[in-house]
C-alpha positions, 0 to 999 in steps of 0.5 A, a space after each residue: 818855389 823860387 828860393 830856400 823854403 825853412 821847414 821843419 822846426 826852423 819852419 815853424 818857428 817863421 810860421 808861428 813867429 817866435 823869436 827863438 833861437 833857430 834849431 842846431 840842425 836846421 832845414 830848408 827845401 829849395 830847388 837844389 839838390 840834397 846836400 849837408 852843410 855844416 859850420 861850427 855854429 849849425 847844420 844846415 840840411 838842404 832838401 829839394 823842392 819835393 819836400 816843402 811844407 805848407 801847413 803847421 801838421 806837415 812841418 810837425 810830421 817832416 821836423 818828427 821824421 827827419 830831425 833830432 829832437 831839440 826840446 829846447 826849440 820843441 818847448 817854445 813851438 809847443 807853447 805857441 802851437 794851436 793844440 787842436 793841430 795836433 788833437 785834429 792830427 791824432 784823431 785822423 790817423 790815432 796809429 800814426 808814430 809821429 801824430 803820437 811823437 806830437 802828441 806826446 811832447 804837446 801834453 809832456 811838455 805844456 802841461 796841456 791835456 788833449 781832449 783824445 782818449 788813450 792810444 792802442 797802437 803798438 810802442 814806438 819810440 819817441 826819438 829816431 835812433 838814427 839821428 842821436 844818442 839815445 837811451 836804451 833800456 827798460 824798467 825805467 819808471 818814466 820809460 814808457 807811456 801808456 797814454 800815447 803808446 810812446 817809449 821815452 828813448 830821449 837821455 832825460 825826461 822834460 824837466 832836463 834833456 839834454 841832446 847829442 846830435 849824431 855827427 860824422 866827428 863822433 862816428 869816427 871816434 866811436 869806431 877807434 875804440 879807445 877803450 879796447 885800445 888801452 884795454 890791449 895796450 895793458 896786455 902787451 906791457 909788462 904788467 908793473 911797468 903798466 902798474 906805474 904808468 897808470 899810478 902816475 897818470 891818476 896823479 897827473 890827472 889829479 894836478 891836472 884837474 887842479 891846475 884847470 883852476 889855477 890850483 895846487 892841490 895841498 899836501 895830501 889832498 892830490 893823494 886823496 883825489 886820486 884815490 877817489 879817481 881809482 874808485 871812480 865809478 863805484 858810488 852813484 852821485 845822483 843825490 844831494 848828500 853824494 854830491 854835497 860830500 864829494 864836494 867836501 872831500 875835493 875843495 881845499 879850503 873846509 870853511 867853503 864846504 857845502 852843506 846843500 846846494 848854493 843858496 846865493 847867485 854865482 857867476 863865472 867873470 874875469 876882472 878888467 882893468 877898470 876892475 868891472 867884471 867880464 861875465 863869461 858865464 850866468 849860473 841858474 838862480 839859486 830858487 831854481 836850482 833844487 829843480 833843475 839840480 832834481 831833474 839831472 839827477 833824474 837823467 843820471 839815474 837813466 843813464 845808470 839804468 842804460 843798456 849799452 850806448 855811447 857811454 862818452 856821449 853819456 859822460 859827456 851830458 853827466 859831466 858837462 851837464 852838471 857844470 851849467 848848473 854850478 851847484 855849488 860856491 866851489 868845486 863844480 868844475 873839478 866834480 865836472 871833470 870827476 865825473 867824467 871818469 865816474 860814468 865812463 867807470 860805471 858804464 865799463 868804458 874805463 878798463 879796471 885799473 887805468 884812466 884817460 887823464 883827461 884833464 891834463 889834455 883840456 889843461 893843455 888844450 885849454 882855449 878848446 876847452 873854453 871854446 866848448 863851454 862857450 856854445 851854451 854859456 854864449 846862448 844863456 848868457 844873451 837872454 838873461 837880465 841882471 844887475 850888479 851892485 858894488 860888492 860885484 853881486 848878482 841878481 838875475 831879474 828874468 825867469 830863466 830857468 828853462 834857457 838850462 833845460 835842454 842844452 845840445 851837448 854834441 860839441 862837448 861829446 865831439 871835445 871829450 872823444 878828442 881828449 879821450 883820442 889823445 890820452 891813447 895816442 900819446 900821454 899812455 905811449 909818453 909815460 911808458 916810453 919814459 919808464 921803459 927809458 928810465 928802467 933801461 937808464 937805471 939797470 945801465 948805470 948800475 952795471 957800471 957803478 952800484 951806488 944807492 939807488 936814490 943816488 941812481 935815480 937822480 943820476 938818470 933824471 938829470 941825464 935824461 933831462 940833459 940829452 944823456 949827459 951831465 951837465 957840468 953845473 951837476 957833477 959836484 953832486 957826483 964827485 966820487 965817481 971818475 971822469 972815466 965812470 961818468 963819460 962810461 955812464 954817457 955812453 950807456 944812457 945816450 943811445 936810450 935817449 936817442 933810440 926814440 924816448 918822448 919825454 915824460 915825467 922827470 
């Protein structure tokens, strides 16, 4: 060997010739040492000059043993793979995990059956653990087959799977704990103040997910929301009638409401000066989407019937998953953020009573947002053919349906602990610090004049909007009290204001 060598699935694809795109973590053996090598784009492993593959099988085995699995490159591999590869494989070693592993996804995936008869080795599970999330449970009715003697631990089965490569960023958010972290916080605060900052975060959050769509939620509706928010996690939106009335009771305009899934082709674009539209995303074509629509909500069954894992890895697929395929003409992108908090509730992330206002970060955060989004609709959008006539409708003139199937979501799980990371470190600290000044500001001034308390109220909002004075613009509003009662009221709030307040909701 004198250069890099791809093995592994990137050695496949050059083997077989495809055109696919290359694999999220890619591999290759060179006379080098081992080393990692990580960019925004891909992974790169680098193994040394030991592990280098020369046939079809050894780059089967090494891609089973040592690297997540991808269905998305699986599938093209699979379909321009020689099946008596893997028949030769299993028949000369039938107890081996990873000729079952191939086998396995030769006959789940193209539909192919082996001329073999079924396996009697003991269970194995078809994903290494050790590599990504993966579902843990049992009594799933597609868990395990008998045939090959293989445990479905993959998060989806293969009509859509998605995939969360397990990456040092995730480590390190997992180990934080955020969950307890809040679940603490609510135990050292006083109770009704803790009471109030959640309230206030729920309608934040609310705002938040609206204004996402340069939205404003109409009277009512924000109330609404929220409330659904406080109850999150108590349905299962894994059926068309769930789905279609969350839909209802979220979009503010009833004649858009829907009645099933999408009939027409939708986009995501943004209108140029010229008027023609920059497509930023391409949606799966409406005779599609009762499948792939079908196959999620298989996956969010199997996430419901999960044993613990990483329940923000699994919000993430749910959540995430659901908006690439836009089932709807409206909504999509705010059930997508419901449902974030929907499974991180039913999977017992979300302590009782409180929220990560996750959306108020991604609206604060929104080029990052967007950035994420990016990773797969940037994939899809390449391989897809459309016209688009003057009315700006689509029509989509190639099979795409499986460029939906298997997206890798690992840069989503990585941006959802993100958000997740600072609704701990700073919108819950933000609220209750703003609270607590508050409090503090109110019981001061009503020891030294006791006005109403909507008067009070007021008083204190506009001090602490003014660094604990009152703008002279604003002292009409409290004419009756004395130059001496307001430079008294100063003196009492400023220290507050001082003493380490961080802003918050006025």
């Amino acid at each position: 060997m004198t250069g890099p060598h791809p093995i592994g699935l990137a050695g496949l694809i050059r083997e077989l010739g495809l055109q696919t795109e290359a694999p999220a973590v890619r591999s290759q053996a060179e006379p080098a040492a081992r080393r990692t090598v990580e960019s925004p784009q891909e992974v790169l492993e680098v193994y040394p000059a030991q592990y280098d593959c020369t046939t079809l099988e050894e780059h089967l085995r090494f891609a089973l043993r040592n690297e997540p699995m991808d269905l998305r490159v699986w599938r093209a591999v699979l379909d321009a793979l020689p099946p008596v590869v893997v028949e030769r494989w299993v028949q000369q070693q039938p107890a081996s995990v990873y000729a079952r592993r191939a086998w396995y996804l030769l006959e789940s995936l193209t539909g192919t059956t082996l001329d073999l008869p079924d396996c009697i080795a003991a269970y194995a599970d078809l994903a290494p653990e050790a590599l990504q999330v993966v579902w843990r449970g049992s009594g799933h009715p597609e868990a395990q087959s008998r045939r090959h003697r293989i445990r479905n631990n993959l998060l989806g089965h293969r009509g859509y799977c998605p995939l969360v490569r397990h990456t040092r960023t995730l480590e390190a958010h997992r180990q934080r704990q955020y969950d307890q972290q809040v679940f603490q916080l609510s135990t050292t605060v006083d109770p009704l103040l803790f009471q109030r900052a959640s309230d206030y975060l729920y309608l934040s959050e609310t705002k938040s997910t609206y204004a996402i769509e340069g939205e404003k939620p109409a009277a009512g509706r924000a109330e609404r929301f929220a409330a659904a928010l406080m109850r999150a996690g108590e349905s299962r939106f894994a059926s068309e009638q769930a789905l279609v009335g969350l839909q209802q009771q979220i979009i503010q305009d009833q004649r858009f409401a829907a009645q099933g899934w999408r009939r027409g082709q939708n986009y995501v674009s943004r209108t140029r000066i010229d008027y023609s539209e920059d497509i930023q995303y391409i949606c799966p074509r409406p005779e599609d989407l009762a499948a792939l629509m079908g196959e999620w909500m298989a996956m969010v069954k199997k996430i419901y019937s999960a044993d613990a894992t990483d329940a923000v890895a699994l919000a993430a697929c749910a959540a995430f998953g659901f908006v690439y395929l836009h089932p709807f003409d409206d909504g999509n992108g705010r059930i997508h953020r419901f449902l974030i908090h929907h499974v991180l509730a039913q999977r017992g992330y979300t302590p009782p009573g409180i929220v990560f206002p996750v959306s108020a970060v991604m609206h604060r955060r929104r080029k990052d947002y967007e950035a994420v989004l990016q990773t797969i609709s940037r994939m899809v959008n390449q391989q897809i053919e459309y016209t688009l006539d003057d009315a700006s409708r689509m029509t989509v003139t190639s099979n795409t349906i499986d460029l939906y199937r298997y997206p890798d979501l690992t840069p989503h799980a990585e941006f959802l602990y993100e958000c997740i990371a600072e609704t701990v470190e700073k919108d819950w600290p933000r609220e209750l610090s703003f609270l607590t000044t508050f409090d503090s500001a109110f019981r001061a001034i009503q020891n030294i004049v006791d006005m109403p308390d909507a008067k009070i109220r007021l008083l204190v909002r506009l001090l602490l909007q003014n660094n604990g004075m009152l703008a002279a613009g604003k002292r009409a509003l409290y004419d009756f009290l004395t130059d001496e009662e307001v430079s008294r009221i100063e003196d009492a709030v400023q220290p507050l204001v001082n003493s380490g307040f961080t802003g918050g909701a006025l």
